[in-house]
C-alpha positions in Angstrom: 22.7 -32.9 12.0 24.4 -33.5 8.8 20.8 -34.0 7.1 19.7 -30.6 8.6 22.6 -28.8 6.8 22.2 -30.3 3.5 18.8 -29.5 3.8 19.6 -25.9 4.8 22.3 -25.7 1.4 19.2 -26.7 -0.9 16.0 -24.4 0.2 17.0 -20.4 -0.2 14.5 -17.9 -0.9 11.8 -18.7 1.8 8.1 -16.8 0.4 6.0 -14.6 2.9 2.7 -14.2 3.0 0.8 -12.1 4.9 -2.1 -13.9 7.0 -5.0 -12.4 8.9 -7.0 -14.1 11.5 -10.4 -12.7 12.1 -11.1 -11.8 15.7 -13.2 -9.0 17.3 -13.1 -6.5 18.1 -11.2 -6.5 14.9 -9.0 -8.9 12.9 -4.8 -9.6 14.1 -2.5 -9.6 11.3 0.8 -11.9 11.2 3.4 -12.9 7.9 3.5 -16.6 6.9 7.1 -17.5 6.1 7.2 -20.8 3.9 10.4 -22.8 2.7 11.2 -22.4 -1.3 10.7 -26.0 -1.2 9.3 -28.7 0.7 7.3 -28.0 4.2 7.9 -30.3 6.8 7.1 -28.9 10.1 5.2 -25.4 10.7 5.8 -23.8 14.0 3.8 -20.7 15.2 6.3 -18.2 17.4 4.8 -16.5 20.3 6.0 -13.3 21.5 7.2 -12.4 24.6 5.6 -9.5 26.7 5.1 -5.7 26.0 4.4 -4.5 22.8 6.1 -6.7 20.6 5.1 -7.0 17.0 5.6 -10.0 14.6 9.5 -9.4 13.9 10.1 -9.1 18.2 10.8 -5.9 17.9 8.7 -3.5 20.4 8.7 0.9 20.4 10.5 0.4 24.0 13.7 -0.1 22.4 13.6 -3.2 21.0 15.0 -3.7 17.0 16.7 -7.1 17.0 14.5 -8.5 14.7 14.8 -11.8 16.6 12.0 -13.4 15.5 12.1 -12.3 11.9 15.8 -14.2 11.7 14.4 -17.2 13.6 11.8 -17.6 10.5 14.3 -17.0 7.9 16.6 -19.5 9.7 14.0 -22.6 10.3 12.4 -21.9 6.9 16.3 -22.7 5.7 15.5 -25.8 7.3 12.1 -26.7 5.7 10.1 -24.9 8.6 7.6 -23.0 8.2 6.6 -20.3 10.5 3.7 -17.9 11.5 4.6 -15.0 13.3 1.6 -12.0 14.8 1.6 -8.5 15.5 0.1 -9.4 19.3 -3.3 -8.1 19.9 -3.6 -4.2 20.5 0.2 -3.7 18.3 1.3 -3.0 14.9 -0.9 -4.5 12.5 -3.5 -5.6 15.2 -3.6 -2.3 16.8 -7.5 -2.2 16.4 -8.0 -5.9 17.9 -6.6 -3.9 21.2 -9.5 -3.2 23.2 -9.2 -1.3 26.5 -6.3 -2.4 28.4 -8.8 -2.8 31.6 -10.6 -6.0 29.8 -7.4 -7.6 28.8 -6.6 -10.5 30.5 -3.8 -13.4 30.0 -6.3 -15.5 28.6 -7.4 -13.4 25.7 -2.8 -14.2 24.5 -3.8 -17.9 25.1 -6.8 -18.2 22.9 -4.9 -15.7 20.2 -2.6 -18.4 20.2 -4.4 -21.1 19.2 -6.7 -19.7 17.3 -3.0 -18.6 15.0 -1.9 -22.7 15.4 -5.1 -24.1 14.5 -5.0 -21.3 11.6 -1.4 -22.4 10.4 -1.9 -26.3 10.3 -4.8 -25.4 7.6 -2.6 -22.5 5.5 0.3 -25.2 5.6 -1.7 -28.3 5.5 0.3 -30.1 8.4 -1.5 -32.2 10.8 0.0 -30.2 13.9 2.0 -27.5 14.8 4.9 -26.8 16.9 4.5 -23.4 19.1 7.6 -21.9 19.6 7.1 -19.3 22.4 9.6 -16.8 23.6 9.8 -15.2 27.2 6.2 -15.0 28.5 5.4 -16.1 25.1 6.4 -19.4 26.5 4.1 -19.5 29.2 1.7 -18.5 26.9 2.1 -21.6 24.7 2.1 -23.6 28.0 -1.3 -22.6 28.7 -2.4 -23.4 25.5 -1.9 -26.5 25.5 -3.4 -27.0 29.0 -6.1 -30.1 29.3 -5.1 -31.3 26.0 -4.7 -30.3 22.4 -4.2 -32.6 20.0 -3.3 -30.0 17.0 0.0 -29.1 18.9 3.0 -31.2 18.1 5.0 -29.8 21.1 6.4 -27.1 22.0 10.0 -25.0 21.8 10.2 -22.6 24.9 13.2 -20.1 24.7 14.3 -17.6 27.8 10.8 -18.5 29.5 10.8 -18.1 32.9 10.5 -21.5 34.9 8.8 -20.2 38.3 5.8 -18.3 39.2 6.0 -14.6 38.1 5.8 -13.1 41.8 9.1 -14.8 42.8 10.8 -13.6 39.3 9.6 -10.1 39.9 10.5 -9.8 43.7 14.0 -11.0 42.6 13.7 -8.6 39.8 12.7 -5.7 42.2 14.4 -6.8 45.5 17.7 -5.4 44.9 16.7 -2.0 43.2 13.9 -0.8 45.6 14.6 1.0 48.8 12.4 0.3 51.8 9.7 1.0 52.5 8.5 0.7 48.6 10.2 -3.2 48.3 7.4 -3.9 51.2 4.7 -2.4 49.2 5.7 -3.8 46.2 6.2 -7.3 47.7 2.8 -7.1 49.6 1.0 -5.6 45.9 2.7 -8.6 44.0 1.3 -11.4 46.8 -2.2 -9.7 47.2 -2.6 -9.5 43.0 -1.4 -13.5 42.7 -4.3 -14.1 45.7 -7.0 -12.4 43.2 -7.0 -9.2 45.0 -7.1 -5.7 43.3 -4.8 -3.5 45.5 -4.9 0.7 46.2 -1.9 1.5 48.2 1.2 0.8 45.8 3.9 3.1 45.3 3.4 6.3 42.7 7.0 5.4 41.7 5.8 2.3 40.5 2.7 3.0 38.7 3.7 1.4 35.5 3.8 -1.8 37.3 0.8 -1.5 39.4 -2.0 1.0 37.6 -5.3 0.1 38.2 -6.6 -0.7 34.6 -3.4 -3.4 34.3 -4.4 -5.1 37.6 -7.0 -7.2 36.0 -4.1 -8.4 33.2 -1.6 -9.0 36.3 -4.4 -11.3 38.5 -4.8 -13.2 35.5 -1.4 -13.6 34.6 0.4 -14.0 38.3 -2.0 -17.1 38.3 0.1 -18.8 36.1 2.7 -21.8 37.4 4.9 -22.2 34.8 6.3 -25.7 36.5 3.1 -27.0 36.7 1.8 -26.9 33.0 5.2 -28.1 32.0 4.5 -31.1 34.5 1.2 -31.8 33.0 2.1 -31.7 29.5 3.5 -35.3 28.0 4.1 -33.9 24.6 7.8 -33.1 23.2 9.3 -29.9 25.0 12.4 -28.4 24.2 13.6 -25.9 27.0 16.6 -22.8 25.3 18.4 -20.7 27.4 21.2 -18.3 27.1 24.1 -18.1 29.8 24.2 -14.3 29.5 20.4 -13.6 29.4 20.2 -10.9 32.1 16.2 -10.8 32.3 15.3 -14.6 32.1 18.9 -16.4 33.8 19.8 -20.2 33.0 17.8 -20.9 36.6 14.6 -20.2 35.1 15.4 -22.9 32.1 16.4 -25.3 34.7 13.5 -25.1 36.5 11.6 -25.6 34.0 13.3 -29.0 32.6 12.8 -30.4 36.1 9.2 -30.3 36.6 9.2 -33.7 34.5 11.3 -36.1 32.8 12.2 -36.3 29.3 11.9 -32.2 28.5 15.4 -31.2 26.4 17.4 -28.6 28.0 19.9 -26.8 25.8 21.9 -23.8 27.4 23.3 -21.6 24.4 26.8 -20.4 26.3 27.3 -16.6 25.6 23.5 -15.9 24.0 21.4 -13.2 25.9 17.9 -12.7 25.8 17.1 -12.2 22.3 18.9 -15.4 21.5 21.7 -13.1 19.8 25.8 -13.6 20.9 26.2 -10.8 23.7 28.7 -10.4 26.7 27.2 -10.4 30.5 27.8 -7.0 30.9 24.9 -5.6 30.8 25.5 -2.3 28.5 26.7 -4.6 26.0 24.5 -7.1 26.0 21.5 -4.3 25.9 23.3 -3.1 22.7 22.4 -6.0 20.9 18.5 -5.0 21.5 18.8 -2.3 18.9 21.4 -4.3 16.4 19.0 -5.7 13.4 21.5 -6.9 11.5 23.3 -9.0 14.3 22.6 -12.4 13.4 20.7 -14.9 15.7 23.4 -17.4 17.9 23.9 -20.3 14.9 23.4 -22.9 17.1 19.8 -21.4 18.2 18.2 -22.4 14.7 20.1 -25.3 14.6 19.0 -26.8 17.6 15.3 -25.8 17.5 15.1 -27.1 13.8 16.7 -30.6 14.9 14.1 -30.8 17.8 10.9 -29.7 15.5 12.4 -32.5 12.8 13.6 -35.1 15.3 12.1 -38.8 14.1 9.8 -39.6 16.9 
C-alpha cells in the first residue's frame, strides 16, 4: 500500500484522449485517460445499464460522474483507463440501431472490441476490465471460453444471481396482485426464450415488445456461472448501503469459486460514493458531481490491478 501512495504523490495531471472504435452501423466514441507518467496497467470500465455515457452519468437522473473520478483516481496510480459512450448514447448515438435488434451480446462484443483496442493504444500486453453493475456481467461474458488479452477482471455492485430472481425481489414488494403474477410469469417465460403478450400496461417500460428480444438475451445470463468458469484474477466491490445491487449479490458472486477477492466498502452506495442507507439520501448523491468517489474504492481496485502475481 505504501508503494501505491508514493506512486499516487508523484503522477498528477493524467492526459485524455479521445478514442474512436469503428463499428457499424457507425463508429462508438470513448476518452482515453493516461497517467502523466509511467503506464503500468490499463483497465477498460464498463458501464452499467440504461443510458449511461462514458463519465456514468445517464439523462434519467444520473450526474455522479462516477466513472470519470474512477479514471482520474487509478490514472493517480499509473492506470490507465478507457471509458465509452455505450452504443446508441452520447457520442455513439448513431451506432444505436433500432432497439428491436439489440441484444446483450452486441455490449459483449463492444466490450472487447474497446479491450483489444486499449492494449494496442497503451501498448500493454492485456487489459483489466473493470465493469460496473450489469457492466460486470458484461465483462463476465466477455471473457467466456477464454481470452487471453484480459488480465482479470474488477466487478463493482454487479449482481451475483440470475436477473429474474433480482428483479422478482426488485418487484415483489411494490406490485399489487394480480400484476406481481404477471410480472413474475413475463420474467420466467422471457428467461425460457419466450416472447410474451399479456403483461401489465403499468409496466410497459419493463416489458414492451421491441425490448423483449434485449431481455431473452440478457435474462440468459448466470452470473455465478461465468464467475465459476473463469480462473483469471477477480476482484468482487460492494457497498453496504447500495440499495439497487445489496452486499448479497457480491457475496454470491465470490462463492461460485475459490480465490475471487471480496471487498465490502462499509457506508458506499451504488455509485461507489459515501451515502447513508436511507434511501432519499443516498439517491442525492446520484446528482452530486462533485462528491468524491469512497477513497478506499480506488485504492483497492488500483492495489488488485497492480498486485505482483
Amino acid at each position: 500500500m505504501l508503494s501505491l501512495i508514493l506512486a499516487a504523490a508523484l503522477l498528477s495531471d493524467p492526459v485524455a484522449t479521445p478514442v474512436v472504435l469503428p463499428t457499424e452501423p457507425a463508429p462508438l466514441h470513448g476518452t482515453l485517460l493516461t497517467p502523466d507518467g509511467p503506464t503500468r496497467a490499463v483497465a477498460l470500465i464498463i458501464a452499467g445499464s440504461g443510458p449511461t455515457d462514458r463519465d456514468g452519468n445517464s439523462p434519467l437522473g444520473v450526474s455522479a460522474s462516477s466513472y470519470r473520478l474512477l479514471a482520474e483516481g487509478l490514472a493517480a496510480h499509473g492506470v490507465a483507463t478507457v471509458r465509452t459512450d455505450k452504443r446508441g448514447i452520447a457520442g455513439s448515438a448513431a451506432a444505436g440501431g433500432r432497439e428491436e435488434d439489440m441484444r446483450f451480446g452486441h455490449l459483449v462484443e463492444d466490450a472487447r472490441a474497446w479491450a483489444a483496442a486499449a492494449a494496442e493504444r497503451t501498448g500493454q500486453p492485456c487489459v483489466w476490465l473493470i465493469g460496473h453493475s450489469e457492466g460486470a456481467l458484461v465483462a463476465l461474458a466477455a471473457v467466456e471460453g477464454g481470452n487471453n488479452s484480459v488480465c482479470g477482471l474488477v466487478l463493482l455492485s454487479g449482481a451475483g444471481r440470475r436477473a429474474r430472481l433480482v428483479l422478482e425481489e426488485q418487484l415483489g414488494s411494490q406490485l399489487p396482485e394480480p400484476m406481481r403474477t404477471q410480472a413474475f410469469h413475463a420474467l420466467a417465460e422471457l428467461e425460457a426464450g419466450r416472447t410474451v403478450a399479456d403483461t401489465p400496461p403499468a409496466l410497459a417500460a419493463l416489458f414492451r415488445p421491441s425490448v423483449q428480444p434485449y431481455l431473452i438475451s440478457w435474462l440468459a445470463m448466470d452470473p455465478a456461472a461465468l464467475t465459476a468458469a473463469y480462473d483469471g484474477p477477480v476482484m468482487v466491490g460492494s457497498g453496504t448501503t447500495d440499495i439497487q445491487t445489496p452486499v448479497v449479490e457480491a457475496e454470491a458472486l465470490a462463492a461460485a469459486r475459490p480465490g475471487v477477492h471480496l471487498v465490502l466498502w462499509e457506508g458506499v452506495n451504488h455509485l461507489l460514493k459515501i451515502a447513508p442507507a436511507d434511501r432519499a439520501g443516498n439517491i442525492a448523491t446520484h446528482s452530486n458531481p462533485t462528491l468524491p468517489l469512497a477513497p478506499a474504492v480506488v485504492d483497492d481496485v488500483a492495489g488488485f490491478i497492480l498486485r505482483p502475481r
